[in-house]
N, C-alpha and C positions, 0 to 999 in steps of 0.2 A: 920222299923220305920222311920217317915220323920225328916227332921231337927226340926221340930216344937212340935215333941210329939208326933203325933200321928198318928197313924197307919193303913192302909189300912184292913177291914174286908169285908169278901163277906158276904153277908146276904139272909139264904137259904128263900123261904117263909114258913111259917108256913099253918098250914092246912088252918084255917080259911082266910090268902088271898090267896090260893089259889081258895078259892070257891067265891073269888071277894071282900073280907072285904080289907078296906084301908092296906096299907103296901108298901114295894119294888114291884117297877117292873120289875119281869125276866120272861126271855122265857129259853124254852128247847131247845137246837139246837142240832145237830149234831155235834161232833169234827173232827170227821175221816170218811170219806175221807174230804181234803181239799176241800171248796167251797168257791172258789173267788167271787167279787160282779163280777157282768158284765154289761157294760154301755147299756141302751136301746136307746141310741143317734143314729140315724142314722151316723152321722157324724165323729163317733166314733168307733175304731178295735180294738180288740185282737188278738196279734198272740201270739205263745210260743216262745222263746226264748233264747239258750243255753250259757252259760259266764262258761266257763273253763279255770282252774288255774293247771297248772299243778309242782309239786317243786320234785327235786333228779335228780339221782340218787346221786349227788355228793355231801355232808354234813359231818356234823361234828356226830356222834350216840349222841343222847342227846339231839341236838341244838334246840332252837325254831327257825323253819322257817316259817319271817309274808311275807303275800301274801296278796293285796291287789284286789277288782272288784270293780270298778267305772262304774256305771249304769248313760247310757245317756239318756234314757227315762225311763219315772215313770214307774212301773210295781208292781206283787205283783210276789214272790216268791213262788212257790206253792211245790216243790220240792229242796230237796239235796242229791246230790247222791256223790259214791265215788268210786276207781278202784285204784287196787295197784297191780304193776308188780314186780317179785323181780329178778331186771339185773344182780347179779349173779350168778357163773355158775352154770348149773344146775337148776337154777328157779325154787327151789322148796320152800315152806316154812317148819320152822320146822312142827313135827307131833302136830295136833289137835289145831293148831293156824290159824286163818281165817283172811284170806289179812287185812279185815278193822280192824281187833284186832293187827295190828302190828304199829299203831301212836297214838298219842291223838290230838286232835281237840278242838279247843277255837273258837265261833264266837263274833265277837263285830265288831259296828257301827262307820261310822265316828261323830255322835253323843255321844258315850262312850254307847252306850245301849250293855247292855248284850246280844244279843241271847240266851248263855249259859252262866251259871254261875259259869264258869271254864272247865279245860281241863275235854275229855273224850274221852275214845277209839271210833274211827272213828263210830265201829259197836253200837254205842249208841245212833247216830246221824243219821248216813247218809244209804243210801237204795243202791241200783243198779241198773242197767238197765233195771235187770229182776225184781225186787219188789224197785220199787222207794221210797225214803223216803220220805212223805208226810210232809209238815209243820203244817197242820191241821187247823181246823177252818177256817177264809178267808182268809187264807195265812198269809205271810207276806208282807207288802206294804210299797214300798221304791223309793222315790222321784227323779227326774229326778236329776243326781249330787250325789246321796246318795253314799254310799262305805257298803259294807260288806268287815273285815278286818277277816282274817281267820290264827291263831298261830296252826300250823302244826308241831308234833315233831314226825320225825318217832323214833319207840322202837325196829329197825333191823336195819342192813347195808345196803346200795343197792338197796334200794327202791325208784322207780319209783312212787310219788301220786297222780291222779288226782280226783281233785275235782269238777263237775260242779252241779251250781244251773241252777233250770228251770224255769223261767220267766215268767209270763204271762204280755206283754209288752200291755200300752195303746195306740192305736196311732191317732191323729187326730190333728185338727188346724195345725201349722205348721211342727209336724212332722211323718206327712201322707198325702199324697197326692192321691188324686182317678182318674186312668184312665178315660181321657174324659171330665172333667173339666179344666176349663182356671188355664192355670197354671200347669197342669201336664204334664207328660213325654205321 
């Protein structure tokens, strides 16, 4: 509920607009897989782009540890993925415990926006190399300067975690330049 009173409701249509009688206007989309927009600008590129954080092995068991990624060009995040080594000896983890189930994970914005709406074991979140975690619908879109701020508490010893999100980065005006025009490389 907002400071004002009142409260955000989605509002499904009803039969009758959907056969075109006045009402809200929603469409049906797709959630999953994620579908970013994409520019039809000539002048205009996407490339993908990887921003890994890595924190341990050396910690307090318990502790929150914040990690910050400062994004210098706008993009939209279309992925999060996660990988966790465990550098003591023997590396192995206990029985029927699965790497990303050994921390919890918070994301929030340098805006104070939620991503999530508190901690959650890794495996709740984030995907892998081999089944990446998709963000869904058209991603997430986040401004040249933006920060995703990421509270990491491993729940073992000796845990190595790496975090990277996948970018889909915009690039043009001045921070993309096209071979063969004045001005470039």
């Amino acid at each position: 509920m907002s400071s004002d009173g009142k409260s955000a409701v989605i509002q499904t249509p009803g039969q009758g607009q959907l056969l075109g009688q006045p009402g809200p206007r929603v469409i049906r989309a797709p959630f999953l897989p994620t579908a970013p927009f994409l520019s039809t600008d000539p002048n205009v590129s996407q490339m993908p782009r990887y921003y890994v954080q890595t924190v341990g092995p050396t910690y307090t068991l318990g502790q929150t540890l914040n990690v910050s990624q400062k994004f210098d060009i706008p993009g939209t995040v279309v992925a999060w993925n996660g990988a966790v080594f465990n550098t003591a000896a023997g590396n192995a983890f206990p029985i029927g415990v699965r790497p990303l189930d050994t921390f919890l994970i918070n994301l929030t914005t340098s805006t104070r926006e939620n991503i999530t709406t508190g901690p959650v074991l890794g495996s709740a979140l984030l995907g892998t190399g081999e089944n990446p975690g998709q963000v869904g619908a058209y991603g997430y879109m986040i401004s040249a300067g933006g920060t995703i701020n990421m509270e990491i508490t491993p729940l073992l010893a000796d845990l190595r975690i790496t975090i990277m999100l996948t970018i889909l980065e915009l690039r043009a005006g001045s921070n993309y330049l096209v071979a063969g025009l004045a001005g470039s490389p």
